[in-house]
N, C-alpha and C positions, 0 to 999 in steps of 0.2 A: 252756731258761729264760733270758729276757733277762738278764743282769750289769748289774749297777746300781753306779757307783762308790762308794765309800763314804770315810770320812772312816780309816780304820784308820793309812793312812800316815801322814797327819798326827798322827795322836794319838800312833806309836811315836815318831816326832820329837820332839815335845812333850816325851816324858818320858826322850829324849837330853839336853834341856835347849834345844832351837831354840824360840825363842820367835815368829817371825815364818815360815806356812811357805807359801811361792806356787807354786802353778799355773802356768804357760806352756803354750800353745799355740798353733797356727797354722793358717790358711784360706787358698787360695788356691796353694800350688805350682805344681799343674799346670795352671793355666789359659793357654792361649793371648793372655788378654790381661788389661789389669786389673791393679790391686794385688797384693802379700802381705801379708794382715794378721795381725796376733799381739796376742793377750792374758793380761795379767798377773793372777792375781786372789788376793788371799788373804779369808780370812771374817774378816767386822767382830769377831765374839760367836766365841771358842775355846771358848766354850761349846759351841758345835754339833758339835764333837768328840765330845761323848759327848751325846748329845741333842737331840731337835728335829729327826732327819734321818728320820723316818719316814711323816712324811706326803706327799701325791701333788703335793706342790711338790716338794716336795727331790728326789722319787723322779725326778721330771722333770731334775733336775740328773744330767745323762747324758753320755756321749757325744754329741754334734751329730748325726752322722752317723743315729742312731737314731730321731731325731725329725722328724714331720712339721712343716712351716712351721710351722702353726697353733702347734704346740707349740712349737718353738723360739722364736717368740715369747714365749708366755708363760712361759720358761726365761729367757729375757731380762733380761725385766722383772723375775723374781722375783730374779735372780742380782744386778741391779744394786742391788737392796734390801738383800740381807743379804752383798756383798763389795763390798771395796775393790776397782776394776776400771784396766787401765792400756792403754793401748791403741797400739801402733808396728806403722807402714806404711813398705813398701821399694816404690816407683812402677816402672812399666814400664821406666824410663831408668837404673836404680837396680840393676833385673835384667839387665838388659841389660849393664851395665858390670861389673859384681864377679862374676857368675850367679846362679843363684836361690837355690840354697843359704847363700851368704855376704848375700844380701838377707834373707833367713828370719833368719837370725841376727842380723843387722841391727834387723831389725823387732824381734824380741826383745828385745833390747837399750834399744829406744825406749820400748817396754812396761812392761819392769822400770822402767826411770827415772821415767816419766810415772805409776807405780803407786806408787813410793818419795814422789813431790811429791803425792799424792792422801795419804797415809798421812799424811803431816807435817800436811798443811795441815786434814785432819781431827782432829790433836794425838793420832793412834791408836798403840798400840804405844808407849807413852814410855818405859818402860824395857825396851822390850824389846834383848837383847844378841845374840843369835844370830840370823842369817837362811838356810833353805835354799829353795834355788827347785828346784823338781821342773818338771822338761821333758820333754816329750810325744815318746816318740820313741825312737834310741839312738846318741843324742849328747849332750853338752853344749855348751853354747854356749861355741865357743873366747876366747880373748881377754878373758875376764873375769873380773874378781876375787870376784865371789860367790860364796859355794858351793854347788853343784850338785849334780844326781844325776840320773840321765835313768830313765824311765819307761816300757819298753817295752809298748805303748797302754793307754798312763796316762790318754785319756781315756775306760775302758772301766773303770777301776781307782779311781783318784785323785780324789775329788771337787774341790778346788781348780783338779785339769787338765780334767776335763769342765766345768765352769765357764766356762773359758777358750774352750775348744771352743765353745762357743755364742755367746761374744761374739764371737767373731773371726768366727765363720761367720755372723753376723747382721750386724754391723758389714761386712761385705765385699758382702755378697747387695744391702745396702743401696746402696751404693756402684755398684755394679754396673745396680741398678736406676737409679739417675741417669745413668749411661752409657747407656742404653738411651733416655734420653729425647733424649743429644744425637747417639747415632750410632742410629737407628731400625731401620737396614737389616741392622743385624746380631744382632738376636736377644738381647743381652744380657743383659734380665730372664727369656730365658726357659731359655735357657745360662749365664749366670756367666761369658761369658767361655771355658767347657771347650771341648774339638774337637769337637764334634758335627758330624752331616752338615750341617746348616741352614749350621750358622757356619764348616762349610768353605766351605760354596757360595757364603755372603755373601762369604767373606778372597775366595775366587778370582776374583767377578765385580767387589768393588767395591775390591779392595786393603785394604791396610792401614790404620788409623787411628793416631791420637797415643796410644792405649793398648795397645794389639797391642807386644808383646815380641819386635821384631825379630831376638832372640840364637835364639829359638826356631825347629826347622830348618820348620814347615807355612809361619808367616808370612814366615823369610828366605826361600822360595822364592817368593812373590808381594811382595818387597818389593826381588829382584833389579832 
């Protein structure tokens, strides 16, 4: 039976006394080339905590990974409706220089910020006092003063990180798909950017491009 995330974490938080509780997640690690994107999301209505989560929208609020295009489109659309959404990228030269890991975190970093100026400028949350950000994964994001708690696959668990999940993984695909229109020869929209045999064939006959993450050892070897 498929695992559908649900709202339960949130709600035990809730009644710690956390008023503000977000999702994080991330798309794009292991790609050979292309962005890292990360999304921040928490729900507009804390009413949805206990309510509202049972019909075949929400049920759609999943893991990414589970859902077809078609669907994760309209997971999109529905998530950008009813959450506050934030969204931070770490670029090929970004990975390259700190590695992908410390870009991941990076990118998260840019998400929470850009999802805190979405909260404000909405006047959402005004008294709210406590905030925890739940991260997809098992780590927290070092070097930051929020508080934390990581989620091991939280977006299978966590509706706020399955949330996440879809934005970042739709927000990137998207991306990617633009890539494809300016480098043709490599497959982009139809890979993402991943190793695939196509997009080895393309690295090898046509080199690298300005998105290809040179730190990574397939492309440093056609970019010797």
């Amino acid at each position: 039976m498929m695992e559908i995330a649900t709202f339960a974490r949130e709600r035990a938080l809730q009644k710690e006394g956390y008023d503000i509780i977000i999702g994080i997640d991330e798309a794009g690690r292991g790609p050979l080339a292309g962005p890292v994107i990360a999304a921040a999301c928490v729900v507009r209505e804390t009413d949805f905590f206990v309510s509202g989560t049972t019909d075949a929208q929400w049920r759609l609020v999943r893991d990414s990974k589970l859902l077809s295009a078609k669907q994760r489109q309209e997971a999109f659309a529905f998530v950008r409706e009813n959450f506050f959404v934030g969204i931070g990228e770490s670029g090929p030269e970004t990975i390259d220089r700190i590695n992908i890991l410390q870009a991941t975190f990076l990118a998260m970093k840019k998400a929470i910020n850009a999802l805190e100026r979405t909260i404000e400028k909405n006047n959402a949350y005004m008294n709210a006092r406590e905030m925890m950000i739940l991260v997809d994964g098992n780590q927290i994001i070092p070097n930051f003063t929020r508080k934390q708690q990581y989620v091991a696959h939280g977006d299978c668990i966590v509706k706020s990180i399955a949330a996440a999940s879809i934005v970042a993984k739709v927000t990137r695909d998207e991306k990617m798909m633009a890539y494809d229109k300016l480098y043709p020869a490599y497959g982009f929209g139809a890979h993402k950017g991943y190793g695939t045999k196509a997009h080895m064939e393309a690295l090898q006959k046509n080199g690298a491009t300005p998105i290809h993450r040179k730190s990574f050892a397939p492309v440093k070897k056609v970019s010797l």
